[in-house]
C-alpha positions in Angstrom: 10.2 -28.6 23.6 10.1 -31.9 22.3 13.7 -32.8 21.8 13.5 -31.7 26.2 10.5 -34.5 26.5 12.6 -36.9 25.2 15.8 -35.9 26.7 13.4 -36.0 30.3 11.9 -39.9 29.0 15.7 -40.5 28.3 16.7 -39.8 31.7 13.8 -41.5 33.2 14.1 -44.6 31.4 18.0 -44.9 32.5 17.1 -43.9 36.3 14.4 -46.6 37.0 16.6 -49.0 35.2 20.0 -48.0 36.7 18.6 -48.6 40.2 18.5 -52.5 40.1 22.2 -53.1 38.6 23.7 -50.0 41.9 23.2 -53.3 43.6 24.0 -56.2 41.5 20.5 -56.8 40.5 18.3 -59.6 42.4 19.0 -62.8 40.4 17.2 -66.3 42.0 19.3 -69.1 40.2 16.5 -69.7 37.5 16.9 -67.6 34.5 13.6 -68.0 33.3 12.0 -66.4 36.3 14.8 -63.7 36.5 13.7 -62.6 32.8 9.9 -62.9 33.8 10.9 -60.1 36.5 12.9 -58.0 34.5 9.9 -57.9 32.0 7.8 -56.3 34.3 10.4 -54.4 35.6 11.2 -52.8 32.3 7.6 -52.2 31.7 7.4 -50.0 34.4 10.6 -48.5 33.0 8.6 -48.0 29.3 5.4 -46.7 30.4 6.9 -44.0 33.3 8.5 -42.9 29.4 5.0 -42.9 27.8 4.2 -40.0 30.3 7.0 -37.8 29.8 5.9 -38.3 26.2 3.0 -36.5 25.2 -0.2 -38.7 23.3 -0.3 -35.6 20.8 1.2 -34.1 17.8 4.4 -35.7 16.3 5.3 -37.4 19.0 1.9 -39.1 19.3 3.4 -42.5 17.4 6.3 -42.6 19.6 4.1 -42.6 23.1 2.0 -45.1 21.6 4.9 -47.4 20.5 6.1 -46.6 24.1 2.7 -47.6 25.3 2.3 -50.8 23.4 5.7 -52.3 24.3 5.4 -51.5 28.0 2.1 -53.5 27.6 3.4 -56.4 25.8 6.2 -56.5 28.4 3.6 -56.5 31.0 1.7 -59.2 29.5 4.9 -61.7 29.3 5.7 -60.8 33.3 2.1 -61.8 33.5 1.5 -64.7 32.0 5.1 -66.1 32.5 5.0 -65.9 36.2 1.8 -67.8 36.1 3.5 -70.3 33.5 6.8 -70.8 35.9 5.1 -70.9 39.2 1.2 -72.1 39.2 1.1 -71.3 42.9 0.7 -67.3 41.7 -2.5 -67.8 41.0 -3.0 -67.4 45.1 -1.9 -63.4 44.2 -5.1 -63.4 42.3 -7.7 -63.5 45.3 -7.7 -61.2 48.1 -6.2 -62.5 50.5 -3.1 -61.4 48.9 -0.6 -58.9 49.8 -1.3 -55.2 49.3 1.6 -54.5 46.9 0.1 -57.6 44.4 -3.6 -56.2 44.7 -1.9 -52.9 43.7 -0.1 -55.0 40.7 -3.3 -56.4 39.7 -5.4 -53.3 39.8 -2.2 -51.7 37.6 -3.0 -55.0 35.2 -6.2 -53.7 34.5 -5.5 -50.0 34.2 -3.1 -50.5 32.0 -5.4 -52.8 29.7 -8.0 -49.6 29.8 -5.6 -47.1 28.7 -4.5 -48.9 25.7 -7.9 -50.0 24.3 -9.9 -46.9 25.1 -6.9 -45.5 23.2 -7.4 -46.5 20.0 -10.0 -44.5 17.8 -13.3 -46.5 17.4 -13.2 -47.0 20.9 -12.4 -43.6 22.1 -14.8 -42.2 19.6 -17.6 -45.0 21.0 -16.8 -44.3 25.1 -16.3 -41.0 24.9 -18.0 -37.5 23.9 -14.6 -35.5 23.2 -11.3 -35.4 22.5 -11.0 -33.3 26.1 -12.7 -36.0 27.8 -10.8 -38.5 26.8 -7.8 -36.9 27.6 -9.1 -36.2 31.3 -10.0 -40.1 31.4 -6.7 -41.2 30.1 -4.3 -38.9 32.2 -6.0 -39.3 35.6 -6.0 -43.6 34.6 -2.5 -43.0 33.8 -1.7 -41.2 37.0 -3.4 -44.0 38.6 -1.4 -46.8 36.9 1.7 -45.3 38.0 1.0 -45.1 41.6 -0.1 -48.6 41.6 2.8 -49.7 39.5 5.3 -48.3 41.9 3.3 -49.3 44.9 3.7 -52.8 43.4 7.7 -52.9 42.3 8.9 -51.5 45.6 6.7 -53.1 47.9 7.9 -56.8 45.8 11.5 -56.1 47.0 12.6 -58.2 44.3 15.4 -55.8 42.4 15.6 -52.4 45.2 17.0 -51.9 47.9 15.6 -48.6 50.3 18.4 -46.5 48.8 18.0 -47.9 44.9 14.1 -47.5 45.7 14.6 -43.5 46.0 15.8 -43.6 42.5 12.4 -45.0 41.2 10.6 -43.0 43.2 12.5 -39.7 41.5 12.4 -41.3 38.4 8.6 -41.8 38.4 8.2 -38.3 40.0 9.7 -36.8 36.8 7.5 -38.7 34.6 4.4 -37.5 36.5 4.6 -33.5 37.1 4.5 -32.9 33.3 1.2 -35.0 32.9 -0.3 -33.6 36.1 0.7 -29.9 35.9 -0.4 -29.0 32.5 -2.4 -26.4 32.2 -5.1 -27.4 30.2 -6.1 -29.7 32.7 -9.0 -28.0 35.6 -8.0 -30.5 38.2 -4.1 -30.4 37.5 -3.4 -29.2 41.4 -5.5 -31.3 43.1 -3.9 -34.0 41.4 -0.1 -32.7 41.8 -0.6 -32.4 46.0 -2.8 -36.0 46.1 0.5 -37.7 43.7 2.8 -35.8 45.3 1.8 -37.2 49.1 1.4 -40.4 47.6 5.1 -40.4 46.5 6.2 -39.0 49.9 4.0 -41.7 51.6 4.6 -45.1 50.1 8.4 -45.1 49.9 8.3 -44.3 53.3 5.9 -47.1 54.3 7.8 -49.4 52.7 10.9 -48.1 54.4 9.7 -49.1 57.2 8.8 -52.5 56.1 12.5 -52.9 54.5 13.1 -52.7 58.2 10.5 -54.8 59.5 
């Protein structure tokens, strides 16, 4: 069972990063702000892994190494885009696109998952183990939705065709967190993720064509 999880993060990892370079990648001219993309590109890569990955058992340091790169990735995109191009601060209020708010909102998630990780927090904002684990897979569910709502609806590195790709990729990385049996609210969650993966890549189809 576990060498299949990491045989399925293996395959998820190679999809979602495969998709950019089926069409040459998006490069600007500036190298600095190509690799500040790619960073958060590659987070989302990382942390679609950390769900394939159980939180438990042996491969508990593995999804948390998973976890902290994907953040620290996520940080440089971050703060380098700010760094390279002041006028992003604008992508902070609200009058900005959808797709950033959904970026920014994934900032945050992302920042809960990893602190209310570690123990003396965990032990302090929650009751339970089972509690926490409730909290954290519905947050990470969340943060993946958001996260993809964000990289397609940039445009920066798919195309509608590479964008399928992501969208299977991140699919893959979902079901086994969501449909886990130990979980009460596992279905609810599968059909609400599973229309949310039918309906944004088709919104943004649409805008693709716009």
């Amino acid at each position: 069972m576990h060498g299949m999880r990491r045989y399925a993060a293996l395959v998820v990892v190679l999809l979602i990063l495969a998709a950019p370079l089926l069409q040459g990648g998006a490069l600007h001219g500036d190298w600095r702000w190509d690799l500040t993309q790619a960073a958060g590109y590659a987070s989302l890569a990382l942390f679609a892994a950390t769900l394939v990955v159980p939180g438990v058992g042996v491969l508990q340091p593995r999804h948390r190494r998973l976890g902290e790169t994907a953040a620290m990735l996520l940080a440089a995109h971050v703060l380098c885009a700010l760094v390279l191009e002041p006028w992003s601060l604008y992508y902070l209020s609200w009058e900005s696109p959808a797709y950033m708010l959904a970026g920014i909102a994934a900032v945050g998630c992302v920042a809960a998952l990893l602190l209310t990780s570690y123990r003396p927090v965990r032990l302090r904002s929650h009751g339970s183990y089972s509690a926490f684990t409730i909290w954290h897979r519905t947050l990470a569910v969340g943060t993946a939705l958001l996260t993809l709502w964000h990289v397609l609806g940039s445009r920066l590195f798919l195309s509608p065709s590479t964008a399928s790709l992501v969208v299977l990729a991140m699919a893959i990385a979902l079901l086994p967190t969501i449909g886990r049996s130990r979980w009460p609210t596992g279905r609810r969650v599968l059909a609400v993720t599973l229309l949310a993966l039918a309906v944004i890549p088709a919104f943004l189809l649409l805008g693709y064509r716009s």
